[in-house]
C-alpha positions as CSV (number, residue, x, y, z in Angstrom):
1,X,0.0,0.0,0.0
2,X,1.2,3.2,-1.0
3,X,1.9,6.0,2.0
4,X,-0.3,8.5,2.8
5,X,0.7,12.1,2.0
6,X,0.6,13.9,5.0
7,X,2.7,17.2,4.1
8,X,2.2,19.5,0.6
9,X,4.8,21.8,-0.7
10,X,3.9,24.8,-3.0
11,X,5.5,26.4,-5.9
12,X,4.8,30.4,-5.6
13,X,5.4,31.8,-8.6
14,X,2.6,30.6,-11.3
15,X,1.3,28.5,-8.6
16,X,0.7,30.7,-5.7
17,X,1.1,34.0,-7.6
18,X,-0.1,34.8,-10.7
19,X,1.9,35.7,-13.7
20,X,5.1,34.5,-15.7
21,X,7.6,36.2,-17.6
22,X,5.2,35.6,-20.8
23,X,1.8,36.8,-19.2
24,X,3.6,39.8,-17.3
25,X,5.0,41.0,-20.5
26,X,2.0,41.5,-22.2
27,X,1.1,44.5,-20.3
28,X,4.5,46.0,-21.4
29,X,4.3,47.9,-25.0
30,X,7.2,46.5,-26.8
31,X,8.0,44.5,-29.9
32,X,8.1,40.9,-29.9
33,X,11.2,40.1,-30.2
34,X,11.8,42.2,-27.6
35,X,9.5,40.4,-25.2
36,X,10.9,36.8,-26.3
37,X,14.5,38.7,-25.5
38,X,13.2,39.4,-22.2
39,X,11.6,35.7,-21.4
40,X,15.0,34.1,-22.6
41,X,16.5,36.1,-19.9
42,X,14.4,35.1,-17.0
43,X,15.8,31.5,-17.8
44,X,19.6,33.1,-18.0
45,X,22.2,32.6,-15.2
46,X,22.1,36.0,-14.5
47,X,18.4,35.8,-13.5
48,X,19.1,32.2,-11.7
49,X,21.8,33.8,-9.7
50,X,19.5,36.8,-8.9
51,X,16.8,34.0,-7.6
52,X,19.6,32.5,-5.5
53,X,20.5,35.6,-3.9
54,X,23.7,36.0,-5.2
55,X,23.3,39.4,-7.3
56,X,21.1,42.1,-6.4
57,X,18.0,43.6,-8.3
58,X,20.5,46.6,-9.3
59,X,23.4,43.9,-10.8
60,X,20.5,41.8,-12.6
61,X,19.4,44.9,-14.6
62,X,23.2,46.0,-15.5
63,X,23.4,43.1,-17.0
64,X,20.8,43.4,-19.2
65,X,20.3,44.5,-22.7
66,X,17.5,46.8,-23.2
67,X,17.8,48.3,-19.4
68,X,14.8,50.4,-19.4
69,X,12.2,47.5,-20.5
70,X,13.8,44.9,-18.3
71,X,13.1,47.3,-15.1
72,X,9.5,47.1,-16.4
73,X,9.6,43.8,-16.1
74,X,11.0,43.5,-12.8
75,X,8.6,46.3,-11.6
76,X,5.2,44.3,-12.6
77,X,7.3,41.0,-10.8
78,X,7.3,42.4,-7.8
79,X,4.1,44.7,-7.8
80,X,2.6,44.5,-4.7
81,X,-0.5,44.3,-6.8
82,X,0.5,41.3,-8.5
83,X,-2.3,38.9,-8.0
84,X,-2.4,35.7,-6.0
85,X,-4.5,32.4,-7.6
86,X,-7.6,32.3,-6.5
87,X,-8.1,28.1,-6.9
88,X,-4.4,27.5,-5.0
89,X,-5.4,29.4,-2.0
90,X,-9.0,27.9,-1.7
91,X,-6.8,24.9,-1.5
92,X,-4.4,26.0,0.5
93,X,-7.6,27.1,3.1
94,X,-9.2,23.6,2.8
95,X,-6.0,21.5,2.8
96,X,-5.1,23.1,5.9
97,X,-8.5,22.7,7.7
98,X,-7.7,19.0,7.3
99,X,-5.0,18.8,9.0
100,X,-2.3,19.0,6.3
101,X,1.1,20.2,7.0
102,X,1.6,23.0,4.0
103,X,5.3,23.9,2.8
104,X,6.7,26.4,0.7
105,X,10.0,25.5,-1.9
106,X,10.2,28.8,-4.3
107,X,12.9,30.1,-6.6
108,X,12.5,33.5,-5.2
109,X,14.9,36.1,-5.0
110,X,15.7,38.8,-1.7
111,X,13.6,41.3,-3.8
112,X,10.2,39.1,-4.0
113,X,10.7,37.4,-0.6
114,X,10.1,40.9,1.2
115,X,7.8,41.8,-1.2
116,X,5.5,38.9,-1.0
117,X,6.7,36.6,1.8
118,X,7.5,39.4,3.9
119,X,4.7,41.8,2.7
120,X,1.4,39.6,2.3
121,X,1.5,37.6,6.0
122,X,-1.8,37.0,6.4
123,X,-1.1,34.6,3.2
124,X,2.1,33.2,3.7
125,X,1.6,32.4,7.7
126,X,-0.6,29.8,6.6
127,X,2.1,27.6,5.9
128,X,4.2,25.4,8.1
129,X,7.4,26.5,6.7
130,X,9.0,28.2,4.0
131,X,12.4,27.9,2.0
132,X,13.1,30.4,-0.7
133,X,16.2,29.9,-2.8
134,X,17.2,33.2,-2.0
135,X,18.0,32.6,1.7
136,X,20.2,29.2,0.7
137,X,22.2,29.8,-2.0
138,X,20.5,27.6,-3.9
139,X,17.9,27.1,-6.8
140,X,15.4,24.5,-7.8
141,X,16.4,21.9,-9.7
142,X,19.0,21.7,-7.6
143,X,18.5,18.5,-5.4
144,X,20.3,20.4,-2.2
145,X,17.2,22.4,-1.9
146,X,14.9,20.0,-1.5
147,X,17.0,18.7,1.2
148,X,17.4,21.8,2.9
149,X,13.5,21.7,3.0
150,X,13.3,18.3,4.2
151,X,16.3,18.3,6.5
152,X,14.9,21.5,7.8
153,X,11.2,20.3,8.7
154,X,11.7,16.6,9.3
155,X,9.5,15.9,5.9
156,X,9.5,12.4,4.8
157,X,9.0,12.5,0.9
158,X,7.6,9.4,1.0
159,X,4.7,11.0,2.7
160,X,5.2,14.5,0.6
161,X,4.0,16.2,-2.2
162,X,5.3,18.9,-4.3
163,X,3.2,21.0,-6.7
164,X,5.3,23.5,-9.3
165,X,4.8,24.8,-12.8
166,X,7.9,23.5,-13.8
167,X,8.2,19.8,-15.6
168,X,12.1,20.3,-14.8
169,X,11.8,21.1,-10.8
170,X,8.9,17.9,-10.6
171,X,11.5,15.6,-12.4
172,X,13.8,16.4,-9.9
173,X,11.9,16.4,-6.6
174,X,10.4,12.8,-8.1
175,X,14.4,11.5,-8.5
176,X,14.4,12.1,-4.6
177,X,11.5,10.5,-3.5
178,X,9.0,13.3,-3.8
179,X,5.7,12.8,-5.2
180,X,5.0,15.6,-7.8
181,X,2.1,17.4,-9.3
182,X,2.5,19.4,-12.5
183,X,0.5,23.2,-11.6
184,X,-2.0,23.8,-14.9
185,X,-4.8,26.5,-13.9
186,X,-8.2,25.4,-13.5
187,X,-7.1,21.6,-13.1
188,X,-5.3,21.5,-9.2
189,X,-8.9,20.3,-7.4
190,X,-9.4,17.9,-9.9
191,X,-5.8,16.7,-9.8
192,X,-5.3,16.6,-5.8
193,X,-8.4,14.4,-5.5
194,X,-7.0,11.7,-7.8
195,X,-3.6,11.4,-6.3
196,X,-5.6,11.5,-3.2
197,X,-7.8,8.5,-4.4
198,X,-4.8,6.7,-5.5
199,X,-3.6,6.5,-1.7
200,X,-6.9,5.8,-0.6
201,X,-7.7,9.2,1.0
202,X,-10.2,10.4,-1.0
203,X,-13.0,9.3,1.6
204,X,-12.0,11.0,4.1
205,X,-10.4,13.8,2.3
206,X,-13.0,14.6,-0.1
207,X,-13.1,18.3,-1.5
């Protein structure tokens, strides 16, 4: 019999928090090929190191092409305004009225961290614990910071799992024993209750 998942970890970005690199760009007026400039360099190792709190917001945009539209950018990232998902935090409500212990494994640089983490408590104190790349040197896929969350908060990932965006940060919470679950909006309800039902939970964890 398969174990029971008793703790969930949470993406924030495009999980938690609206918006990509993509989405947030169309509010921006500039040319295409400027935009798909500007997505290529969110997945750059400039932007990675930014995430791990190696550079500052300041280094990440002097190393940046077109200056003035990638500090566009970064000001709709970390809007205060920026919206949270509606159907993850529902989720989030009703996991944790069931007695779920809720994590928090982000890519998340200094910059969003007091912005969001920091800035929006009555949201983020829901959860049991939080580890943002930006406090550990470290970025997902990196396997050390999946360790860093379990080592941290005694998780078991046989009894864990992780919900992200990213097919890349699953794959690599799965080649540690985490169970994953790939973010898609509209479907997480839906998706939750069958992995539930698979581990025989889904009768007394019905949503």
């Amino acid at each position: 019999m398969q174990a029971d998942i008793t703790s969930i970890i949470f993406d924030i970005g495009g999980v938690l928090l609206d918006g990509n690199a993509h989405s947030l760009l169309q509010e921006l007026d500039l040319p295409d090929d400027e935009k798909t400039r500007l997505v290529d360099f969110t997945k750059s190792e400039a932007w990675r190191c930014w995430d791990a709190g190696k550079i500052t917001q300041g280094d990440l945009v002097a190393l940046g092409d077109n200056r003035p539209a990638l500090k566009a950018l970064l000001s709709l990232f970390l809007s205060a305004n920026r919206a949270f998902i509606d159907e993850t935090w529902q989720m989030v409500n009703e996991l944790r009225g069931r007695g779920y212990k809720l994590y928090i494994l982000s890519n998340f640089s200094h910059e969003s961290y007091e912005t969001f983490v920091l800035g929006r408590p009555e949201f983020f104190n829901l959860f049991d614990g939080i580890v943002c790349s930006s406090k550990h040197g470290k970025i997902k896929p990196d396997p050390e910071i999946y360790l860093e969350l379990f080592y941290r908060f005694k998780i078991d990932p046989a009894n864990a799992l992780f919900i992200d965006d990213s097919w890349e940060n699953i794959d690599a919470g799965q080649k540690i024993g985490l169970k994953g679950l790939h973010y898609q909006p509209g479907t997480l309800k839906e998706k939750l209750a069958d992995m539930l039902f698979e581990r025989r939970q889904l009768k007394k964890y019905r949503f």
